[in-house]
N, C-alpha and C positions, 0 to 999 in steps of 0.2 A: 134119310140116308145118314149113315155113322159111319164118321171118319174116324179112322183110330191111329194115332201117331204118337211115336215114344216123348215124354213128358221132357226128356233133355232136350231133345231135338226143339220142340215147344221155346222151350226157356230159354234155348241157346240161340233163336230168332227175335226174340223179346232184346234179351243182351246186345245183339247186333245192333239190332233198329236202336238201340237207347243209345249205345255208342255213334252210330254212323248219324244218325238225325239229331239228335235229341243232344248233342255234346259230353255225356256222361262221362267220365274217366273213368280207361280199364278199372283202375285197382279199386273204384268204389263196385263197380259187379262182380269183385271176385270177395269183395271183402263182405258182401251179401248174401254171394254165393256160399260164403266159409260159414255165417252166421245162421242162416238156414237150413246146415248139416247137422250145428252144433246143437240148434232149436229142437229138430228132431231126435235129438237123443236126452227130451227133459221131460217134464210129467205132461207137458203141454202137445206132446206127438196125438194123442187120439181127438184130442177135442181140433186140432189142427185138419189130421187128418179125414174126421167126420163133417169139419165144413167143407173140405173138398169136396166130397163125392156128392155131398149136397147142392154145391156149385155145378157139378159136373152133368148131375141129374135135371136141374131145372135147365143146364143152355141145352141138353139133349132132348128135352120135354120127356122124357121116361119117371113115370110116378108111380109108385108102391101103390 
């Protein structure tokens, strides 16, 4: 079975739990948050990007 949910939705549950349990302060998630927009706009976006889906593919068990 494949569950498909938007990746903000995801991350913005991660955020939560680290704030509510974990004691994190807001401004270090937003300043993480800011860093991995700005990450994405550097040469490092594809090689970022292709361990994603590589992540994504082994928890889904779907292999090429």
């Amino acid at each position: 079975m494949t569950v498909s949910l938007p990746l903000v939705f995801v991350l913005g549950l991660i955020a939560w739990g680290a704030i509510k349990f974990l004691g994190v302060r807001t401004w270090v998630v937003v300043v993480v948050a800011l860093f991995g927009f700005l990450l994405s706009q550097t040469f490092m976006a594809p090689a970022i990007d292709s361990g994603t889906r590589s992540g994504v593919d082994v928890i889904n068990g779907s292999h090429d």
